[in-house]
C-alpha positions in Angstrom: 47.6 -80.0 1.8 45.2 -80.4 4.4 41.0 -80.5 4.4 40.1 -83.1 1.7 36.8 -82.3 0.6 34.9 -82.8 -2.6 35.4 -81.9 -5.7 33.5 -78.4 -6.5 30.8 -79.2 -9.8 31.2 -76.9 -12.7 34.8 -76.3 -11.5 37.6 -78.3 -13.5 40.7 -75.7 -12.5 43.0 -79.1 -12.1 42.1 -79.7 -15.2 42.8 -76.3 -17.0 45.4 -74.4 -14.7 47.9 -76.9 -14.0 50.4 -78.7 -16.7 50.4 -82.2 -17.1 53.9 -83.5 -18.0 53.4 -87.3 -18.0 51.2 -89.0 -21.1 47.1 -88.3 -21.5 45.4 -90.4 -23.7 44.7 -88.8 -26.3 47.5 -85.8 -25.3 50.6 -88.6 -25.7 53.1 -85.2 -25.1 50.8 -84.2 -21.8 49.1 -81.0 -21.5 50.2 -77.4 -21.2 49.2 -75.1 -18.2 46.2 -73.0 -18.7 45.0 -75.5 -21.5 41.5 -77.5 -20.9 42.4 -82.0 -20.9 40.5 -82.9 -23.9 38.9 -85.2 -21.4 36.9 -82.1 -19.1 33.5 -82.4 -20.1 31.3 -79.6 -20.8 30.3 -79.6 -16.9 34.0 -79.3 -16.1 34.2 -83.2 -15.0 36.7 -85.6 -15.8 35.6 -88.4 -18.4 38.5 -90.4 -17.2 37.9 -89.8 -13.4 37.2 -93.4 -12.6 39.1 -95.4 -15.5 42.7 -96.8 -15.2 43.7 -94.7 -17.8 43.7 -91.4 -15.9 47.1 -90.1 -15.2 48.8 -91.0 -11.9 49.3 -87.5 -11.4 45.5 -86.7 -11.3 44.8 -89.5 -9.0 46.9 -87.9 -6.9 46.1 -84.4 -6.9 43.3 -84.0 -3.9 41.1 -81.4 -3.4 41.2 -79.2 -0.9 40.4 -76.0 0.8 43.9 -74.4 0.1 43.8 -75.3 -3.5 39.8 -75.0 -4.1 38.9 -71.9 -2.1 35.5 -71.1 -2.2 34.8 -70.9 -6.0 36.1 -71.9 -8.9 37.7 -68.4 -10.1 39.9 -68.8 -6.9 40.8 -72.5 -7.8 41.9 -71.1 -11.0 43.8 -68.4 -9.7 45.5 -70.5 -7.1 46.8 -73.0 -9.1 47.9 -70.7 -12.0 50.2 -69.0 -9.4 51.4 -72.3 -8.2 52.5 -73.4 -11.7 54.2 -70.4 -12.4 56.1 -70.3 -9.1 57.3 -74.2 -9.9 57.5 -74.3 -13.3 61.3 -75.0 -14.3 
């Protein structure tokens, strides 16, 4: 992905669209696609953003203009699409 930019406030689609396969705290078994991290905050941010307990997976999901679009509905959308076309 190319364009790193910011992450979009009030948005959380990483945190809802996509599955998370490896351990959460909290979620030992990992997260299901389309299901909120217990750890998105009621403004869509990630309580664990800056600990050493966030996922390695997170840390390395980057956001960008292919994957955040220009609001959050299309965020959503495009990442729902992407875990559905790579979901095994």
């Amino acid at each position: 992905m190319i364009d790193s930019l910011q992450c979009r406030k009030n948005c959380g689609a990483c945190c809802i669209a996509p599955s998370i396969s490896s351990a959460i705290p909290g979620m030992p078994k990992g997260k299901p696609a389309g299901i909120a991290c217990i750890h998105l905050d009621n403004n869509y941010q990630c309580k664990l953003f800056l600990h050493l307990s966030r996922p390695t997976v997170c840390g390395r999901l980057k956001p960008c203009i292919e994957m955040c679009g220009n609001s959050r509905s299309q965020a959503l959308n495009y990442l729902t699409q992407l875990e559905q076309l790579t979901k095994g």
